[in-house]
N, C-alpha and C positions, 0 to 999 in steps of 0.2 A: 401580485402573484405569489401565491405559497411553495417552496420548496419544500420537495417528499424525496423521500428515499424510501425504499420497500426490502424487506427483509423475507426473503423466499417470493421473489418476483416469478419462478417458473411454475409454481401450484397454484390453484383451482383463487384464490384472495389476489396474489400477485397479478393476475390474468387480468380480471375482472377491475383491481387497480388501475394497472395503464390503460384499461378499456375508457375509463373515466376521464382520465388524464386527456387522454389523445382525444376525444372527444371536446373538450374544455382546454384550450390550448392556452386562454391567453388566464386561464385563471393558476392552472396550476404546473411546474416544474417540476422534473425526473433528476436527480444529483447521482443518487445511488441506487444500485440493483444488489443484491445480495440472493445467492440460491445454492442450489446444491452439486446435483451431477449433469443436469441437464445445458449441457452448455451449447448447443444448437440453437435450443430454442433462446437461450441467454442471449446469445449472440443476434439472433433475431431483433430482440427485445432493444438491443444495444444500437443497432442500425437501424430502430426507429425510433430513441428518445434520447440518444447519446448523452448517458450520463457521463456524469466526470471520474467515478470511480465505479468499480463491480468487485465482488466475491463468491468466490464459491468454496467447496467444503476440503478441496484438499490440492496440494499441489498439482499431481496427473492433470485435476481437471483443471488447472491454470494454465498448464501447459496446452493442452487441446483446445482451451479455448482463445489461447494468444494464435496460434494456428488459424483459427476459422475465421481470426480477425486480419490475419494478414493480408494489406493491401486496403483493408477496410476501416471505418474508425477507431480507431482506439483509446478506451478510458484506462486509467490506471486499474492493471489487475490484482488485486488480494488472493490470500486463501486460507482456509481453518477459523479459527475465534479470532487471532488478531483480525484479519481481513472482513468478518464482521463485524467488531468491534469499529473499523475504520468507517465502515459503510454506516453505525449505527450513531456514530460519534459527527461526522463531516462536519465540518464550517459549512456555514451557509441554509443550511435544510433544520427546518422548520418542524415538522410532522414525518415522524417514525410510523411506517405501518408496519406493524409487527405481525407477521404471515407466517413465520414458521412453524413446520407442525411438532407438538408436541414440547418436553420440557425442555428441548434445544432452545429452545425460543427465550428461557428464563435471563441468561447470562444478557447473552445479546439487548434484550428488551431492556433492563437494569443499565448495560451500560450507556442507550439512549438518555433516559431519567438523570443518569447523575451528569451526564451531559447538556441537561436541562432543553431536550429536545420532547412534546407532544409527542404523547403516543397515540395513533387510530391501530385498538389492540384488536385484533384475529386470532390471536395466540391462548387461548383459554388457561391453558394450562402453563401460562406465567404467573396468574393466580392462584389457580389451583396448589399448588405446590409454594409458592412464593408468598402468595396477600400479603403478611404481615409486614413485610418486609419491603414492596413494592410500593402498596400503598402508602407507607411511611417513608420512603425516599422520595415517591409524589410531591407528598404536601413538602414536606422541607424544600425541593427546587422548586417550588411553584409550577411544576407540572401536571398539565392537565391530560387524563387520562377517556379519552371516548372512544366506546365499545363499537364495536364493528361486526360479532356477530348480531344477527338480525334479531334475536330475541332479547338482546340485552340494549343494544338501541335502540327496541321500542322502550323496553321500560326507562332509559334516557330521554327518549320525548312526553312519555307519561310523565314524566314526573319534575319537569321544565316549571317553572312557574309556580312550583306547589310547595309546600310545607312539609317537609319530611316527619314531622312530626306527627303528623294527620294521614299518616301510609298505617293501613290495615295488613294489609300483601301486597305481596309481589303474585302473578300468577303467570308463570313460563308456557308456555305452551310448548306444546311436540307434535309434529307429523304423526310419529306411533311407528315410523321408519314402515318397509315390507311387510313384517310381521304381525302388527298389532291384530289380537284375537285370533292367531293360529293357538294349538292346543301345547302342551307342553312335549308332548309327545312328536308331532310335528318337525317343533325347533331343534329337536336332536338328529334332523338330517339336515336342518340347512345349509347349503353348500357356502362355498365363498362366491362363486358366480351368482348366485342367488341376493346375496345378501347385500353384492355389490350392486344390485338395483334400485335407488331410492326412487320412491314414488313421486318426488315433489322438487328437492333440489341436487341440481348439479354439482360434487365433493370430492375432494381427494379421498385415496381408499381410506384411511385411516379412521377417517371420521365418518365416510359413509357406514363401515362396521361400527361405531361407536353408537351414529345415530341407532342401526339395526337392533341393537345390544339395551341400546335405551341410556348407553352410560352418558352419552354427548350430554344427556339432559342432562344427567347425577352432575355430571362436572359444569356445568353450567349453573348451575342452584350452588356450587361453591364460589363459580367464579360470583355469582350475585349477589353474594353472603358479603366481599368484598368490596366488589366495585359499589353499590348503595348501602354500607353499613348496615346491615341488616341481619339478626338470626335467624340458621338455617331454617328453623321451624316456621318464620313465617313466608317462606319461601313453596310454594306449592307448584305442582308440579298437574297440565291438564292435555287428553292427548285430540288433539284437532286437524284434521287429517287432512282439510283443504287447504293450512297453511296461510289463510288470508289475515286472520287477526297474528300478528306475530308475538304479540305477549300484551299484558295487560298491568291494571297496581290501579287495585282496589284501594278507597280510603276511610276514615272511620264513620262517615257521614252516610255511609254505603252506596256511592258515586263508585264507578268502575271505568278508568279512562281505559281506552285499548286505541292501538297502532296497527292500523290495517295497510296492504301495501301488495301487489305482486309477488310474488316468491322469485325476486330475483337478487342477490346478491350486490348488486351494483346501485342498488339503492341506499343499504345503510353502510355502505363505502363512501359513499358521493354526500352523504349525511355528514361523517366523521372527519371526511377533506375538508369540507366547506366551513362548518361550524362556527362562529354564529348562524354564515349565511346559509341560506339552502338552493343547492346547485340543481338547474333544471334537469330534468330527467332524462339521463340515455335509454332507457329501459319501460315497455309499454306502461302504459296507465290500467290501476282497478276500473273494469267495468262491471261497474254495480250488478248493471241492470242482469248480467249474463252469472251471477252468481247461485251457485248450488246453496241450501241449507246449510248452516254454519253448526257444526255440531262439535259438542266438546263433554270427553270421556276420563275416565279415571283411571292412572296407568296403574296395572296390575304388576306389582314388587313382586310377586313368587314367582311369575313368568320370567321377567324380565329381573333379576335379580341386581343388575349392576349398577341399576337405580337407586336399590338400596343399600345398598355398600357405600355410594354415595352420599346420602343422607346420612350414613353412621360416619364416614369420616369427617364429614365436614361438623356433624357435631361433639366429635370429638378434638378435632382442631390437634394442633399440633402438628407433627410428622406426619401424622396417619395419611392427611390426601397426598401428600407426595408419595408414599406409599403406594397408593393407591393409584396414583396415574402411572408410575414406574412400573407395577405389576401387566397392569392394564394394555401399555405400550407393547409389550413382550407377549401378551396372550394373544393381542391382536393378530402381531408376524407372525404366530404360532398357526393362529386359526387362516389365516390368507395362503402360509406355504401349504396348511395341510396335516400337520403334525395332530391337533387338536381339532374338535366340533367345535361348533357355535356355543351352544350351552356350558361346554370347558372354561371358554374366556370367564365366567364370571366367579368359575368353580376356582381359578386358578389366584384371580382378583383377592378373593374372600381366601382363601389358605395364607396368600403369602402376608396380609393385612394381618391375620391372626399370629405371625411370626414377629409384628414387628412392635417393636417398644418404643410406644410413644412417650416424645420430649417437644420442649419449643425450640421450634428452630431460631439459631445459632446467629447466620450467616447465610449468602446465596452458594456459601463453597460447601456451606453443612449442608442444605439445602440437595447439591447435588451427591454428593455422598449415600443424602439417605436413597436419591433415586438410586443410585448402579445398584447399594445393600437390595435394594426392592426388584430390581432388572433379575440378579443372580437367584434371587431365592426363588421368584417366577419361572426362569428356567430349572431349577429342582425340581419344583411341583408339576411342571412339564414333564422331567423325565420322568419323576415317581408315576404319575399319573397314566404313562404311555406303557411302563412296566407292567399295571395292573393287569391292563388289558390281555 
């Protein structure tokens, strides 16, 4: 039996997690839960897999959630980055699923690794912002790092077996989120309602706008720059809209393996737990036979620009993606409360990137540094930007 602990157990990865779990009882263990505000559903989660510790993001919510446990089971409660840190650290627990959204997720994730616990990463943007640095405290504990969004665990079973030396591409595939081939004019009314609609998968907002934005893809061609050593360039990027092949990695011989599968989440979860083995499936099976034409399109960067902002920071390496995701973070809130359009987000991206002065990072403490410098400049070009108007 594997011991897990999960890092943001109340959003859309955490969910879908214990869905695996509780399904597969005698293969896998629940130690720790780590989340944020939602201590209801925490507490939920708590009275079904009674881990031995939990955290959430801040005192208040320790308090309210010792409250809704009264009388009920009780693990040890945490709160803020120690009480992460405890949850990411535990004796006992095996496999770190790293769920949390955004570069929150970077410290936490680091301190599983030096803790020499497995990571099943959800967390994109621990690479994004971190690679050099993560990947390199990997190999030193001997920690083994398996991806868990669905596009970078296909290209982990693509590539099982093979000779990395004999990788032509990688080729990501994308939904193309709501929007793919509205006009440019169009996308300057997109609401947040709207956007919050993905056609294919179920997401916390964060990322469902990212998907929307097209950046989820940009920041995933970094995180894959990392996770398989690989330059950005040969990393391409195709938009496929039924979501069935979930990524592909083309070889020199002009073989092209692809990872076909459901569009459901709980498959390259249940991949990442299991690993070697492969854990049977909670979640329907491909049926072939009922398949629409598989078509795959070329994403348009002028539309969709935060693709390419993407591409230029991850080839530029250094600061810049944390830059880049720290901007990105902050356009998002922006565009969800309202403040800003859909097309803003990437106007805002691209300004505060052009602000900032790439170096190599440091440390995971320079690391977050350059995000808040990248947060605050984001909110400048916010205001400038709302002033024009």
């Amino acid at each position: 039996m594997k011991r897990i602990a999960i890092l943001g157990s109340t959003g859309s990865i955490g969910v879908n997690t214990l869905d695996v779990v509780e399904k597969n009882p005698a293969r896998f263990r629940t130690e720790g839960l780590a989340a944020g505000r939602n201590v209801r559903l925490l507490a939920e989660q708590i009275d079904r897999f009674r881990p031995r510790l939990v955290s959430v993001v801040d005192s208040d919510s320790a308090d309210n959630l010792k409250d809704l446990l009264e009388g009920r089971f009780k693990p040890s409660v945490f709160w803020g980055s120690e009480g992460y840190r405890e949850v990411a650290t535990a004796a006992g627990v095996e496999i770190v699923v790293a769920a949390m959204v955004g570069a929150a997720g970077l410290i936490p994730t680091m301190e599983a690794i030096n803790a020499r616990k497995n990571i099943a990463l959800a967390n994109k943007e621990t690479l994004v912002t971190g690679g050099a640095l993560v990947m390199e405290a990997a190999e030193n504990r001997g920690v083994r790092i398996i991806p868990v969004d669905s596009e970078h665990s296909a290209i982990y079973q693509c590539l099982e077996g093979h000779r990395t030396v004999d990788v032509r591409r990688i080729i990501l595939t994308a939904s193309g989120g709501p929007f793919f081939g509205w006009s440019a004019e169009d996308l300057e009314k997109v609401t947040p309602g709207e956007a919050l609609k993905h056609p294919t998968w179920s997401m916390g907002r964060k990322i469902t706008i990212d998907s929307a934005t097209l950046m989820n893809k940009g920041l995933e061609v970094i995180e894959a720059r990392w996770l398989f050593d690989t330059d950005v360039d040969r990393i391409d990027v195709r938009i496929h809209p039924q979501s069935v092949i979930h990524s592909m990695v083309e070889y020199v011989d002009g073989s092209i393996i692809a990872q076909m599968g459901v569009p459901d989440m709980r498959g390259p979860i249940s991949y990442a737990l299991g690993h070697p083995e492969r854990v049977p499936a909670v979640h329907p099976f491909l049926n072939m036979e009922h398949l629409a034409p598989l078509t795959f399109l070329q994403p348009d960067m002028e539309r969709f620009r935060c693709l390419a902002l993407a591409y230029e920071a991850g080839r530029a390496g250094g600061t810049l993606p944390a830059a880049l995701n720290g901007a990105n973070e902050v356009a998002v809130e922006a565009f969800l409360s309202g403040e800003i359009g859909f097309r803003d987000i990437s106007r805002v991206v691209e300004a505060s990137m052009a602000c900032h002065n790439i170096v190599e990072p440091l440390s995971i403490s320079h690391i977050m540094e350059v995000d808040g410098q990248a947060r605050t400049e984001a909110r400048k070009q916010i205001v400038t930007m709302k002033m024009g108007r």
